[in-house]
GUBA-101817 format. One record per residue (C-alpha): residue number from 0; residue in one letter; chain; x, y, z. Coordinates in steps of 0.02 Angstrom, whole numbers, plus 50000, padded with zeros to 5 digits. Layout:
// GUBA-101817
<NUM,A,A,<X,Y,Z>>;
...
This chain:
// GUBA-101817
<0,X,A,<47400,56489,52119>>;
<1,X,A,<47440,56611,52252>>;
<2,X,A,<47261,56691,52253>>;
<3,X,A,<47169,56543,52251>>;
<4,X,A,<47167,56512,52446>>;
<5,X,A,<47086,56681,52449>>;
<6,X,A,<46948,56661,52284>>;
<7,X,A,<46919,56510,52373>>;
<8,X,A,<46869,56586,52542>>;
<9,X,A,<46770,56717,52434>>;
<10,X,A,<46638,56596,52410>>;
<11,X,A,<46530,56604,52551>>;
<12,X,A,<46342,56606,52575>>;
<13,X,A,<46242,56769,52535>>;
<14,X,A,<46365,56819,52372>>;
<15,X,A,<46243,56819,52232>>;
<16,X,A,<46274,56729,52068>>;
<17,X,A,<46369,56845,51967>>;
<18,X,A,<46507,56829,52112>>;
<19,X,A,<46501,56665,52124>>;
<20,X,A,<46503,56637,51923>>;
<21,X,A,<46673,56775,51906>>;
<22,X,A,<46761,56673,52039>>;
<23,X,A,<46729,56496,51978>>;
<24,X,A,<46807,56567,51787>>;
<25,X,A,<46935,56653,51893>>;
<26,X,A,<47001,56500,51969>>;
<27,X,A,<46973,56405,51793>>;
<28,X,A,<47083,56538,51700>>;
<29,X,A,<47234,56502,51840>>;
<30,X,A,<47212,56321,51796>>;
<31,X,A,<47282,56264,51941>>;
<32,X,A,<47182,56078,51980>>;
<33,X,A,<47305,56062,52141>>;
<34,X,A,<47290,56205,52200>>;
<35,X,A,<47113,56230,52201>>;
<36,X,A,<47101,56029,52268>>;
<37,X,A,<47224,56106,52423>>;
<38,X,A,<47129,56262,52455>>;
<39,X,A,<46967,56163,52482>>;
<40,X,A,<47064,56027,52586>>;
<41,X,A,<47108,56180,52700>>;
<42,X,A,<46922,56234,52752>>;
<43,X,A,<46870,56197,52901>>;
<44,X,A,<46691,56220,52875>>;
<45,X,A,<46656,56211,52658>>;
<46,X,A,<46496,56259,52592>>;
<47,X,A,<46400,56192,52476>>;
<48,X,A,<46439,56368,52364>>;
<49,X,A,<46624,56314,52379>>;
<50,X,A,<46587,56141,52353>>;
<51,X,A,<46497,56163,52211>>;
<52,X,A,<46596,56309,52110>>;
<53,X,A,<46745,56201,52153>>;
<54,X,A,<46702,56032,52080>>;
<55,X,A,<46631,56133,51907>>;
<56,X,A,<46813,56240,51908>>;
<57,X,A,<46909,56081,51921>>;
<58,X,A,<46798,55975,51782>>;
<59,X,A,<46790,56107,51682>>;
<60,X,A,<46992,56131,51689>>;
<61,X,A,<47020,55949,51658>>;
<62,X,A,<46880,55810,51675>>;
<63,X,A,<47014,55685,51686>>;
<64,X,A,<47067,55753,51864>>;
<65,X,A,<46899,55767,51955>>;
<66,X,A,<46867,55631,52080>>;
<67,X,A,<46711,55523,52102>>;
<68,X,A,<46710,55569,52283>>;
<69,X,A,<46739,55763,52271>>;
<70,X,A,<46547,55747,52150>>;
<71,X,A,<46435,55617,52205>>;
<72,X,A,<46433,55709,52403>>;
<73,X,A,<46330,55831,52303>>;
<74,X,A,<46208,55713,52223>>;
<75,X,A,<46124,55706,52401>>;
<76,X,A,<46125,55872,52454>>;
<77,X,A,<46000,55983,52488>>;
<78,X,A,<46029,56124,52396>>;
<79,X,A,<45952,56118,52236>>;
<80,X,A,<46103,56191,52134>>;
<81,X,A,<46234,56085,52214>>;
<82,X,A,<46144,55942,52173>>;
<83,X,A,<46103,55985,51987>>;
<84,X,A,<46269,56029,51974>>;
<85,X,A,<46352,55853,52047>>;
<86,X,A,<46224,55783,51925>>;
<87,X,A,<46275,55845,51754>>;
<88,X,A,<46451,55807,51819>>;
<89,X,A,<46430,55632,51858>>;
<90,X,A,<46315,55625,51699>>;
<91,X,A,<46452,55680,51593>>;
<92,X,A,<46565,55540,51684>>;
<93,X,A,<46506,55355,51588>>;
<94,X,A,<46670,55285,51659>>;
<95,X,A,<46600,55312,51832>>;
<96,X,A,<46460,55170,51822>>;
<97,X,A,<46523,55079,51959>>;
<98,X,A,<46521,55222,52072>>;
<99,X,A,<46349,55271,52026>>;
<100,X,A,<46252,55108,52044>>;
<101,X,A,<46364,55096,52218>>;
<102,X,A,<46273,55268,52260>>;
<103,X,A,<46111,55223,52209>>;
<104,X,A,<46091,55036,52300>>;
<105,X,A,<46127,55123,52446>>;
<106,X,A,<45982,55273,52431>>;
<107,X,A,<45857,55143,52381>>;
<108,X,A,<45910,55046,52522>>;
<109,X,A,<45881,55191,52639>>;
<110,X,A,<45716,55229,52577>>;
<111,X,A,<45749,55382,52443>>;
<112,X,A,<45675,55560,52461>>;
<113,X,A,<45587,55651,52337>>;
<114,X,A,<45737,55740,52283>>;
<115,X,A,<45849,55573,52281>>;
<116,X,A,<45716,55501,52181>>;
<117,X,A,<45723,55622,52058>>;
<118,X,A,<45909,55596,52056>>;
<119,X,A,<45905,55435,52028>>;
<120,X,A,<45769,55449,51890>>;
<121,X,A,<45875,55551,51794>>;
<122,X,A,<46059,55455,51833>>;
<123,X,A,<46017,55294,51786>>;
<124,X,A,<45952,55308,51616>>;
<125,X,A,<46135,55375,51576>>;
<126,X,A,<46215,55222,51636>>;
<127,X,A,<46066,55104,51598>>;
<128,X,A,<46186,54997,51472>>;
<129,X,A,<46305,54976,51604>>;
<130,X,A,<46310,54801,51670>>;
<131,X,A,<46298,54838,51884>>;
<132,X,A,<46158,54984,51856>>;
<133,X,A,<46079,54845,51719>>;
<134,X,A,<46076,54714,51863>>;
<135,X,A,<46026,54850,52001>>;
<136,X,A,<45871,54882,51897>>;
<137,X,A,<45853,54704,51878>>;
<138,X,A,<45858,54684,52074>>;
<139,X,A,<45727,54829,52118>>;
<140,X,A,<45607,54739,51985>>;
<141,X,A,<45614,54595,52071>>;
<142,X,A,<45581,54651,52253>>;
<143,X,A,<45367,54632,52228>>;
<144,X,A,<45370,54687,52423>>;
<145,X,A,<45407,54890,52358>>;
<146,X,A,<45293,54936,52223>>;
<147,X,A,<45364,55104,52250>>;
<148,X,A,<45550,55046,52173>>;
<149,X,A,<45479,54951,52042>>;
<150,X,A,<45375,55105,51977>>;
<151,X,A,<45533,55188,51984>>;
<152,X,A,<45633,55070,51888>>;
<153,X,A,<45497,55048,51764>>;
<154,X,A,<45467,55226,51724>>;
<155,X,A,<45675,55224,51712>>;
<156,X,A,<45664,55117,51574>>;
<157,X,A,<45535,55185,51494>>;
<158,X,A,<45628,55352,51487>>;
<159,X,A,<45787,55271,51412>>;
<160,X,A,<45840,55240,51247>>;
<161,X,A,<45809,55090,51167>>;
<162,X,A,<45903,54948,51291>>;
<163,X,A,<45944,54759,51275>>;
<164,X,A,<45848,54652,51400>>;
<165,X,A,<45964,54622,51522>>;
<166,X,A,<45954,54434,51595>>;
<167,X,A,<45879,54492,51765>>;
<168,X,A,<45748,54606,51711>>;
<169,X,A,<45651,54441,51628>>;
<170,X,A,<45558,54357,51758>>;
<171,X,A,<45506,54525,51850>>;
<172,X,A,<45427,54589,51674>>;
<173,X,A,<45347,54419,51651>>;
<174,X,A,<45259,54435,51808>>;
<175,X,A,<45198,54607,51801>>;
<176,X,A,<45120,54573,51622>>;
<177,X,A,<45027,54443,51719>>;
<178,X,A,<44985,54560,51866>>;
<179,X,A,<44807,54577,51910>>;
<180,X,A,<44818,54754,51918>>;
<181,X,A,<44808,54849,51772>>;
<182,X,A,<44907,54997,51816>>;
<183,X,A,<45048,54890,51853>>;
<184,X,A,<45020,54800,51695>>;
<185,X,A,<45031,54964,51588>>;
<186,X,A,<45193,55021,51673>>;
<187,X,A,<45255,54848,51619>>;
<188,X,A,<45227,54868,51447>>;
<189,X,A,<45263,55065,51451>>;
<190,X,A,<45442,54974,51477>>;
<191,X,A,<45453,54840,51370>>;
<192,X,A,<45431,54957,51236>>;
<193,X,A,<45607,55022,51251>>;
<194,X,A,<45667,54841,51255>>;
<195,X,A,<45755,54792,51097>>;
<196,X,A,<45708,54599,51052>>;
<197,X,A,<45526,54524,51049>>;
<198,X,A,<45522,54413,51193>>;
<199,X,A,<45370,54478,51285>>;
<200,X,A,<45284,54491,51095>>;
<201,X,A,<45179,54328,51144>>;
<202,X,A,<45126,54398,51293>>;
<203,X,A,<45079,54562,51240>>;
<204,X,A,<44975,54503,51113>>;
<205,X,A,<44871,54416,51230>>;
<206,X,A,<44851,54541,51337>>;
<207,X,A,<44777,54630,51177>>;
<208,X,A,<44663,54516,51135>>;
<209,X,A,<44610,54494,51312>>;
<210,X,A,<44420,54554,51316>>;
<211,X,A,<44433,54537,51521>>;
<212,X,A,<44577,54699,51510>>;
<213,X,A,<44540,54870,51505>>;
<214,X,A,<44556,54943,51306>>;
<215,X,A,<44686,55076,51394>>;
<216,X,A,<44788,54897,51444>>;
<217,X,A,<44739,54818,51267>>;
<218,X,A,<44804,54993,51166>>;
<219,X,A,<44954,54998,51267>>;
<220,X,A,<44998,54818,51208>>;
<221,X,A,<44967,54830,51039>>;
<222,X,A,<45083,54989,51050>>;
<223,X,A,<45214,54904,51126>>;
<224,X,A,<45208,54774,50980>>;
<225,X,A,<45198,54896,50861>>;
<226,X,A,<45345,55009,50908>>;
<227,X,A,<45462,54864,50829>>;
<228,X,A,<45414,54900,50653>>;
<229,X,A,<45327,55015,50540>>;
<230,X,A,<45242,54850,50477>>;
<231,X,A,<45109,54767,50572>>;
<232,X,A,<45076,54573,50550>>;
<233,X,A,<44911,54513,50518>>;
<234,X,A,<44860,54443,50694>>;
<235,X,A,<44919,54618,50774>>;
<236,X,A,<44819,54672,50622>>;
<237,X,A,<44643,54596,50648>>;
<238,X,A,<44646,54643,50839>>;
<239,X,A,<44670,54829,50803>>;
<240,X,A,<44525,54805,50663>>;
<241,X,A,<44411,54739,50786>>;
<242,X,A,<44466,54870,50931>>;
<243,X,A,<44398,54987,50775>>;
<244,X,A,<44240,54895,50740>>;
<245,X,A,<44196,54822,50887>>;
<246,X,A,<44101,54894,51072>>;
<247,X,A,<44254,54967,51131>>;
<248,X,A,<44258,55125,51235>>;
<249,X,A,<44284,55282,51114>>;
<250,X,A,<44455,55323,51169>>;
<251,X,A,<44523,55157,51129>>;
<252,X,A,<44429,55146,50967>>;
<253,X,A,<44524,55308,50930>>;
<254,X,A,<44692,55253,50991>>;
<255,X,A,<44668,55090,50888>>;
<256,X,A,<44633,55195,50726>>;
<257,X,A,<44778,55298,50764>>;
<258,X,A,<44902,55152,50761>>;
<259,X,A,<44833,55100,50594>>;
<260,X,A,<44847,55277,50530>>;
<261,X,A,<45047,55276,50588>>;
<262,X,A,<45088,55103,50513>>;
<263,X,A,<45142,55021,50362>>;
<264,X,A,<44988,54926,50285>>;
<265,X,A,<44968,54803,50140>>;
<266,X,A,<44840,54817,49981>>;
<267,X,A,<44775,54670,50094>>;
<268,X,A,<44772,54782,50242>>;
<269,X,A,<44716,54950,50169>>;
<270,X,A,<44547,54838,50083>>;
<271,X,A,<44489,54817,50243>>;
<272,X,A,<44535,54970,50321>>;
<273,X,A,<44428,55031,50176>>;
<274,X,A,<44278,54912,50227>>;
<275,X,A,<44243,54977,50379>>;
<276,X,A,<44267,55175,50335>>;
<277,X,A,<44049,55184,50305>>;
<278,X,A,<44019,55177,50498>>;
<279,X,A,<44178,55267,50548>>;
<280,X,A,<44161,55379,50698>>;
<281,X,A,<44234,55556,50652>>;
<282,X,A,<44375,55556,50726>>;
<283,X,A,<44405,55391,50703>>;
<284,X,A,<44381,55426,50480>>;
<285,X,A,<44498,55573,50514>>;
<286,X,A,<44635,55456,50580>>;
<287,X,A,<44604,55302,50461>>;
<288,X,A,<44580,55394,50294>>;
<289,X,A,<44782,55442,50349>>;
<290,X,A,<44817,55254,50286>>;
<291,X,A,<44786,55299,50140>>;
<292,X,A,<44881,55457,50099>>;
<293,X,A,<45060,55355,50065>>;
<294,X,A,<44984,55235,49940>>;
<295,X,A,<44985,55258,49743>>;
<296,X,A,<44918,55086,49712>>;
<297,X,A,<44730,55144,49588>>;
<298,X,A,<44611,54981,49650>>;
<299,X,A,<44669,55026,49846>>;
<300,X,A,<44627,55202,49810>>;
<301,X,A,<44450,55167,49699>>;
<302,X,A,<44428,55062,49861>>;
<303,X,A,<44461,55195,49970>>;
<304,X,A,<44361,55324,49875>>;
<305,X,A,<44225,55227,49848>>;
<306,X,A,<44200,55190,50039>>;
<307,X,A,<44220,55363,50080>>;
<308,X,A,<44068,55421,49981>>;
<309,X,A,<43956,55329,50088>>;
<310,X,A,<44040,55357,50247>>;
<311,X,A,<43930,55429,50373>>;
<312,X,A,<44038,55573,50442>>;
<313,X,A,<44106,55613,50274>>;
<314,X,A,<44033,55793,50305>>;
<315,X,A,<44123,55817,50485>>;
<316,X,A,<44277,55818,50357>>;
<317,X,A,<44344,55996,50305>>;
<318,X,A,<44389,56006,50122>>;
<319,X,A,<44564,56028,50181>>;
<320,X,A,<44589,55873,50277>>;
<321,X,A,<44530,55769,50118>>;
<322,X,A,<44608,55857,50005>>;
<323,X,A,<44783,55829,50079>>;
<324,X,A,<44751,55639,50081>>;
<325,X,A,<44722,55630,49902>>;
<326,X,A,<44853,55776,49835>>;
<327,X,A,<44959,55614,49761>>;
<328,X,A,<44844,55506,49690>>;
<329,X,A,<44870,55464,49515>>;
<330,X,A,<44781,55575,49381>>;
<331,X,A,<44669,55420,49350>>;
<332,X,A,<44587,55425,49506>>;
<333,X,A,<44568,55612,49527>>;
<334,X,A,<44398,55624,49443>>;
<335,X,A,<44306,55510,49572>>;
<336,X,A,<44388,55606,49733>>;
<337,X,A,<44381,55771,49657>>;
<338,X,A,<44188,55737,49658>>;
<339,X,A,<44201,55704,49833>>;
<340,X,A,<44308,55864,49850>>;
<341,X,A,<44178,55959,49756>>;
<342,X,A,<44014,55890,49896>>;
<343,X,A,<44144,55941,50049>>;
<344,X,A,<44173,56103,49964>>;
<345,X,A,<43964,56140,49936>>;
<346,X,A,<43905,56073,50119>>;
<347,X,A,<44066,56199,50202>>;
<348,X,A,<43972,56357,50107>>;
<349,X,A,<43805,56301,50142>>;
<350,X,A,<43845,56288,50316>>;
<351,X,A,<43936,56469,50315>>;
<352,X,A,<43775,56531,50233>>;
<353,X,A,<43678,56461,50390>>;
<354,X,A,<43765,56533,50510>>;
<355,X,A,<43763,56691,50414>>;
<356,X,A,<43576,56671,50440>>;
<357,X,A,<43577,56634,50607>>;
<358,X,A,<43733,56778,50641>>;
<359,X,A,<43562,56913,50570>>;
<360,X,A,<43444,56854,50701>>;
<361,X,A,<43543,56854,50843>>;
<362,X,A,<43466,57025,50893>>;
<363,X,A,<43295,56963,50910>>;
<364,X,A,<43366,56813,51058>>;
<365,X,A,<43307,56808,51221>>;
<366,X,A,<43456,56743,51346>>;
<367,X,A,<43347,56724,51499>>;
<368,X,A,<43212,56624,51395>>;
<369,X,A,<43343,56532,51322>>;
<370,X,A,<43431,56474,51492>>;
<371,X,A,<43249,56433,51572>>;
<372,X,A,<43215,56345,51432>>;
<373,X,A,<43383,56255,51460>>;
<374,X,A,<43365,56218,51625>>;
<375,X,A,<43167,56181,51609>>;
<376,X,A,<43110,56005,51650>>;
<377,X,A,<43041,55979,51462>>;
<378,X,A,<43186,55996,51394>>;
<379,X,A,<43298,55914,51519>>;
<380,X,A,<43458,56004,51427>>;
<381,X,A,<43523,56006,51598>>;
<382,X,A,<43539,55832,51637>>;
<383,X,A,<43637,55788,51488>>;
């Protein structure tokens, strides 16, 4: 203990890390928590070096024995490794709750910098089942005047592990879902999709099978009622059929085919995912033939099959991608897809030999005929 008054006054600004790192396990190896906790008393003017080294060397010694107060100092500093550092202390403190929603009220209530923010985005997922940080989300969800805070405390939640509603964050989430704007709306639901229970699962669903929403708003719904259960229930069902079917922008046509492709369907389910494969887009046939990869049931896969030889963008498929969807099928149905196989196999070499073709003459091209020919007002390649 007698050296660490003087290790203690070692770290100073200006020594570089390797210093700083052979002092802190210096002062660890004494193991002296009251010795160290009077050596820093004694500075008259402690930096955020000693600050920092000292608070590590005393929680690593014994976590028991650090103090709330000797940490959370550092949480709003501006040094970027004090402040990480007070972090993954008071992270590794759950007991500490309290102290931590305490600490956070009061930099919302000042109006948090960038670098609180960020503090706070990362403390109060850790403590998020805590009942005071629970109710001080609950609070900042609530307060419609700042926009800003409930971003914050939506994206919180949406970062955390699943998390029981707690009783204040109700109301606040009903509103948003029935926010006119849509952004707000879709941070609403990013949320309630890392809320156990299905209280918002009327809601959502309306918002799904709202025409008047964006399909961005509509996708993030039914992904929100989806994330429950590998199962999907036939009214959650028919609105991601028609999202597939229907006028909807590409992208959500796509996401929409994607869910299906990820969830648990019925014979019932898979026959009309099967219907609708003959006017599949091609990326939307590459996600929705995935339905059918898990199921071993022979009139669901003579559906399937049968569907998929008179899909249009059966060609954009590679033999590959087929191939792995129908590796399992029962020998019984083999003959049908292998026929399929065999067409995918024959249109992949006549296309090679094309481009072979092609690959001979490009010798003979002209590349300033082609790019006026490009940009030429006949052919208005330009304007597309």
């Amino acid at each position: 203990p007698v050296a660490v008054p003087s290790l203690v006054a070692a770290l100073q600004s200006g020594i570089d890390r390797a210093e700083d790192h052979a002092i802190t396990y210096a002062l660890i190896e004494i193991g002296s928590v009251a010795a160290i906790r009077q050596a820093w008393q004694e500075v008259e003017h402690v930096t955020t070096i000693q600050s920092c080294s000292l608070m590590t060397a005393i929680d690593q010694m014994d976590p028991s024995q650090i103090l709330p107060a000797e940490v959370f100092v550092g949480l709003g500093s501006s040094d970027p490794r004090y402040r990480r550092s007070a972090l993954r202390i008071v992270s590794g403190h759950p007991q500490w709750a309290n102290e931590a929603s305490r600490w956070i009220r009061q930099r919302l209530g000042d109006g948090p910098d960038e670098s609180s923010a960020t503090v706070i985005e990362a403390l109060l997922p850790r403590f998020i089942h805590h009942d005071a940080v629970a109710e001080l989300i609950g609070d900042s969800l609530a307060n419609s005047e700042s926009r800003e805070k409930q971003a914050l405390m939506l994206g919180v939640i949406a970062a955390a592990d699943p998390v029981p509603l707690h009783p204040t964050w109700s109301e606040p989430l009903r509103a948003m879902l029935n926010d006119s704007d849509d952004e707000v709306v879709t941070q609403a639901i990013s949320a309630i999709t890392k809320i156990q229970g299905g209280e918002f699962s009327g809601r959502l669903r309306a918002l799904a099978s709202d025409p008047q929403r964006p399909g961005e708003v509509r996708i993030a719904a039914l992904l929100a009622i989806t994330a429950r259960t590998a199962a999907i229930d036939d009214e959650t069902f028919s609105l991601l059929m028609q999202m597939c079917s229907g006028k909807e922008a590409l992208g959500a046509a796509g996401r929409a085919a994607e869910i299906l492709a990820a969830a648990k369907l019925t014979d019932a389910q898979l026959h009309q995912v099967a219907s609708v494969l003959r006017h599949a887009t091609p990326s939307q046939l590459k996600s929705l033939m995935q339905c059918f990869a898990r199921t071993r049931r022979v009139p669901v896969i003579d559906a399937f099959v049968s569907s998929m030889g008179s899909a249009d963008a059966l060609l954009t498929l590679t033999e590959t991608e087929f191939s792995e969807v129908i590796k399992r099928y029962p020998p019984e149905t083999l003959p049908q897809a292998n026929r399929l196989l065999e067409r995918l196999r024959q249109h992949q070499q006549q296309k090679q030999l094309r481009l072979e073709a092609l690959r001979d003459q490009v010798n003979l091209a002209d590349a300033d005929r082609g790019k006026a020919t490009f940009m030429s007002e006949k052919a208005k390649c330009s304007s597309c």
